[in-house]
C-alpha positions in Angstrom: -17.6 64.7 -56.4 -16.1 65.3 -52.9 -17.4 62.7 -50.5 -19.8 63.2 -48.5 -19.1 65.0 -44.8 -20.1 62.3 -42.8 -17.4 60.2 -44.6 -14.2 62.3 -44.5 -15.5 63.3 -40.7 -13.8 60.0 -39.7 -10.3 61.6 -40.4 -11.0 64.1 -37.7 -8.0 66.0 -39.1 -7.2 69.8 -38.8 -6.2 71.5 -41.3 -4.9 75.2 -41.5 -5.1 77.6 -44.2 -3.1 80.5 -44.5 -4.0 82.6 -47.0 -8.3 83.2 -47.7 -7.7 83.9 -51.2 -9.5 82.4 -54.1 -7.2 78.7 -54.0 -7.0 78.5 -50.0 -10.2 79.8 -49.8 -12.2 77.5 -52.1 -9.6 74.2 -49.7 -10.7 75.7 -46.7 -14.5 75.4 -47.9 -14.0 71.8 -49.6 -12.2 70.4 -46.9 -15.3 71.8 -44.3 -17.1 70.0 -46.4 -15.2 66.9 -46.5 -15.1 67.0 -42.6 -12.1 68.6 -41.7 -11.8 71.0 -38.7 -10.9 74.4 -40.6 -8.8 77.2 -39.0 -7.2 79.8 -40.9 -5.1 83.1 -41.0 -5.9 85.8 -43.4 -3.8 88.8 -43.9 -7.3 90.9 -43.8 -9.2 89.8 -40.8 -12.4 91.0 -42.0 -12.4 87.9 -44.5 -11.1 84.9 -41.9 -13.9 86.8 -38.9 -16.1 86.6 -42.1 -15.7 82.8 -42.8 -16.3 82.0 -39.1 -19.6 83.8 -38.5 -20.7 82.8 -41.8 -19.9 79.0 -40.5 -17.5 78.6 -43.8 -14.5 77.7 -41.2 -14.1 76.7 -37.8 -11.6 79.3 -36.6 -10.0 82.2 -37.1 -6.0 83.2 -35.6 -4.4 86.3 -35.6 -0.9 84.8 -35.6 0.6 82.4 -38.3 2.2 80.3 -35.9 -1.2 79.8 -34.1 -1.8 77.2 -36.6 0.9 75.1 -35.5 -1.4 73.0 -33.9 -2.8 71.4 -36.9 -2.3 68.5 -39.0 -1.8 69.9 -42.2 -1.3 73.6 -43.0 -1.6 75.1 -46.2 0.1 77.9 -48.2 -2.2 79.8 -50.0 -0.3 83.1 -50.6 2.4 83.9 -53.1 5.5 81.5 -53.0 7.3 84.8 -52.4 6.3 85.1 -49.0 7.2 81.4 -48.2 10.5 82.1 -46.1 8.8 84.6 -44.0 5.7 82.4 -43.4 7.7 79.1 -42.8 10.5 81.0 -40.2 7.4 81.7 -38.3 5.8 78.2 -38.7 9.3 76.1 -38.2 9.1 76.7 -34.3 5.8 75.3 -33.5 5.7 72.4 -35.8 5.9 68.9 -34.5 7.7 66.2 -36.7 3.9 65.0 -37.4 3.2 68.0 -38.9 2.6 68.5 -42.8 3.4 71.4 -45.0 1.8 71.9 -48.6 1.3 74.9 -50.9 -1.0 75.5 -54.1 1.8 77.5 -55.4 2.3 77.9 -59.5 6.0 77.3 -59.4 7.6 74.5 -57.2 11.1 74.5 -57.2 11.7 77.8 -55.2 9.0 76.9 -52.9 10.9 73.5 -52.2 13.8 75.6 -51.4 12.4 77.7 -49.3 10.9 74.7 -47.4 14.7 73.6 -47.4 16.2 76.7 -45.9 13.1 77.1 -43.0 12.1 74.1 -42.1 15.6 72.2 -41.8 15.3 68.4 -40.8 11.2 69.0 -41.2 11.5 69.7 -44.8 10.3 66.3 -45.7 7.2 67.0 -44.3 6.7 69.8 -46.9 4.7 68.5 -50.2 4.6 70.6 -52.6 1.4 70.8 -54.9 -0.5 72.7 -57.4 -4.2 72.7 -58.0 -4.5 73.4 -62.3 -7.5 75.1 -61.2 -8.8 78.8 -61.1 -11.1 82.4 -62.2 -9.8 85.3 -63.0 -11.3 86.6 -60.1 -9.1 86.6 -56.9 -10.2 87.0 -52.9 -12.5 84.9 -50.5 -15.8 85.6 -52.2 -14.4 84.5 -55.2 -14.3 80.9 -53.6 -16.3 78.1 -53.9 -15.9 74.3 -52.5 -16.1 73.3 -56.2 -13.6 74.5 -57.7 -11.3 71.6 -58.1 -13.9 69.0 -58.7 -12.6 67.1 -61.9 -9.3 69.2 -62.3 -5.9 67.9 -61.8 -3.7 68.6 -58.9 0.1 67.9 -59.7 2.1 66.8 -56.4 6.0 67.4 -56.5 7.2 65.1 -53.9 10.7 65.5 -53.9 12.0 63.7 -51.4 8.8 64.3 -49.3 7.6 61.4 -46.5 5.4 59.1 -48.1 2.7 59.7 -44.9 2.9 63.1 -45.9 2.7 62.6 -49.1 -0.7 60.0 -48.8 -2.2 62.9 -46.4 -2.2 65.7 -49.2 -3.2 62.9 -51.3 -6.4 62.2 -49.6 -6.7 66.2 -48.9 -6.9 67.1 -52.8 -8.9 63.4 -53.3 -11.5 65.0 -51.1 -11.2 68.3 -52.9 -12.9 66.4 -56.0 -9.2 66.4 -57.6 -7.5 64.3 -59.6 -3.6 63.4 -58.4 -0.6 64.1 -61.1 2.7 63.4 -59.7 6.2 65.0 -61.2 8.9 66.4 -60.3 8.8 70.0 -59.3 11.7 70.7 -62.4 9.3 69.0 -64.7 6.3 70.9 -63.1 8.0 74.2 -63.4 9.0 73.7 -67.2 6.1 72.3 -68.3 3.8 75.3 -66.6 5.8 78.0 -68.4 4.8 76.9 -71.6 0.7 76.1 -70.8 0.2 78.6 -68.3 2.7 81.1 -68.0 3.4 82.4 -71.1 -0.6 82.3 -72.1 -0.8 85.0 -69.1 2.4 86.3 -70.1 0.5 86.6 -73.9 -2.7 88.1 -72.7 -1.1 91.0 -70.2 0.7 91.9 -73.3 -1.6 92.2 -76.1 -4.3 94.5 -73.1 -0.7 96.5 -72.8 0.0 97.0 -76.5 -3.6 98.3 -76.8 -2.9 100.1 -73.4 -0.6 102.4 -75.3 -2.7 103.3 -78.6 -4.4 106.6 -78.7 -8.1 107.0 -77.9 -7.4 103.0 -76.9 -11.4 103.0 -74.8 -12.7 103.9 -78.6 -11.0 101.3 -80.4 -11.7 98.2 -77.6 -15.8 99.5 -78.9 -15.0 97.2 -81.9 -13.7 94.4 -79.5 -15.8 91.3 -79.8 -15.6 87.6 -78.4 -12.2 86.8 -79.7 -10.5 89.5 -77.7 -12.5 89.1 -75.2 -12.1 85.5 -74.7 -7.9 85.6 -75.6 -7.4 88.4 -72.7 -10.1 86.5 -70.1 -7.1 85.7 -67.8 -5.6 89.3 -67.9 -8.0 90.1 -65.4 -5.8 88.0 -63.1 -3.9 88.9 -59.8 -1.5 91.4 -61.1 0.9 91.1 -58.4 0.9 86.9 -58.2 1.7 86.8 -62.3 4.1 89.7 -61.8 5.9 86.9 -59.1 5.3 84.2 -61.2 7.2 85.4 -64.3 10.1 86.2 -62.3 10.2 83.4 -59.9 10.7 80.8 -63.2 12.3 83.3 -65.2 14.5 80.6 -66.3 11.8 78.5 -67.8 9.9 81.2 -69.3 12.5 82.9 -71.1 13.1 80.6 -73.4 9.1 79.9 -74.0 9.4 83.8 -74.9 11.8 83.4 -77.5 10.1 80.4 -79.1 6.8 82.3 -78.7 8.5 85.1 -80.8 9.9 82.4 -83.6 6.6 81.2 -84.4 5.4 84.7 -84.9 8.3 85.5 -86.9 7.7 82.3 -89.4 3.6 83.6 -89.4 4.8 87.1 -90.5 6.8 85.7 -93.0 3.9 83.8 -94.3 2.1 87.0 -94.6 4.4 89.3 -96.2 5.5 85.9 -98.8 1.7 85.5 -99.2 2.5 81.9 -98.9 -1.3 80.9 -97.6 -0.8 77.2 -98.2 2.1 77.7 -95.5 -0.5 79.7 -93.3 -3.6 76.6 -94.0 -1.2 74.2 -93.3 -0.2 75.6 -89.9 -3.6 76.8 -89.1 -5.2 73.4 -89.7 -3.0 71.8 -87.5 -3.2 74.1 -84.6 -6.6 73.9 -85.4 -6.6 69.9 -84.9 -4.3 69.5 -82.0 -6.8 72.2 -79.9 -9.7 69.7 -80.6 -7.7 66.9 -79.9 -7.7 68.4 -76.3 -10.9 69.4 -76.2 -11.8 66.1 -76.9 -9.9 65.1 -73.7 -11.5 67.4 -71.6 -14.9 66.6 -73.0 -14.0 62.6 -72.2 -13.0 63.5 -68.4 -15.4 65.7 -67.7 -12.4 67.8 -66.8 -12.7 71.5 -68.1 
């Protein structure tokens, strides 16, 4: 668990959040916790004013680049806004300042640190909390939500103080640190993440298009509902997503579509040894993770 905020208070660091959604949202309230001093900018006012009077946060700006005063600022909006957020940060930063994201690619948020920030690009860490609801917005936050979940650091050239300071941010989150590189990062998150939200939009849009669809999702039971959980997501951050590592993706598309191939195959050869065979062992390597969530308590 996070420690407690009589421990962390010793930091006395200041951290800004820009973006109240459900990742900076949920930092902002585990880092409160932890002890930090907690300002933040929110596109909608209402839900930074809200976090204030509520005593969630410690301040609310109405300008970006009134956060320049802290210590660390996160990016907790979509990585396709980074250039326009950063140009308005680069100004006010000092070369003590740190700059980290949550984003779900890393390689174009890197470069967009790279063409802002200029000789204060090393103070950019770039990280991603493997962490999250379907839900989206402030009140879908909660201080918990990265307790026992990984958080994957992309250095890349980052300063190692910087580096240790996001560090002990997440640490105090209740994560647990994964380093890589952000090209690693980027092709390995295609595959486990991306294309499983990819996969769920698509199978809601194919039943999207069959007549009297709202009658036949009545026969729609646990399965469905459990495969197409995450198609509930934030349509516009997976729309941004898919195209941002387009390059990683596509080919997790087309091996997607070979498997299914080989499956139909199986079906029309009515070759079921082939389809046991492949099921058992999809069937195994799922428990086989499960197993390492259960032993982690990471879920």
């Amino acid at each position: 668990m996070p420690p407690t905020t009589a421990t962390a208070a010793a930091n006395n660091l200041h951290l800004g959040i820009v973006g109240l959604g459900l990742i900076g949202g949920s930092l902002a309230l585990a880092a409160k916790r932890a002890g930090w001093q907690v300002s933040a900018y929110n596109r909608t006012a209402a839900s930074s004013t809200a976090a204030v009077n509520d005593g969630y946060i410690d301040c609310c700006v109405n300008r970006i680049g009134d956060l320049g005063n802290c210590d660390v600022i996160f990016l907790g909006v979509p990585v396709s806004t980074y250039d326009e957020i950063l140009a308005e940060l680069q100004p006010v930063l000092s070369p003590r300042s740190i700059v980290t994201d949550g984003g779900s690619t890393k390689q174009d948020g890197i470069a967009a640190a790279k063409r802002q920030l200029g000789d204060l690009a090393c103070r950019f860490v770039a990280a991603h909390p493997i962490a999250g609801k379907e839900a989206s917005g402030w009140t879908a936050a909660s201080a918990d939500l990265f307790v026992n979940h990984l958080t994957i650091l992309c250095p890349n050239g980052a300063d190692e103080d910087a580096i240790a300071t996001v560090t002990m941010l997440w640490q105090q989150a209740g994560a647990q640190i994964h380093t890589m590189s952000a090209e690693l990062h980027d092709t390995n998150l295609a595959m486990i993440s991306h294309l499983p939200h990819l996969l769920a939009y698509a199978l809601v849009s194919m039943i999207d298009k069959q007549e009297e669809n709202a009658k036949l999702l009545q026969f729609a039971a646990g399965g469905f509902r459990d495969f197409t959980r995450i198609a509930s997501s934030h349509p516009e951050m997976w729309r941004d997503i898919c195209l941002a590592n387009a390059d990683n993706l596509l080919p997790m598309i087309e091996c997607y579509q070979q498997e299914l191939a080989e499956f139909a195959d199986y079906i029309k050869n009515q070759d079921s040894q082939a389809l046991s065979t492949r099921f058992a062992a999809a069937r195994s390597l799922r428990q086989q993770w499960l197993n390492t969530l259960k032993d982690n308590e990471t879920i």
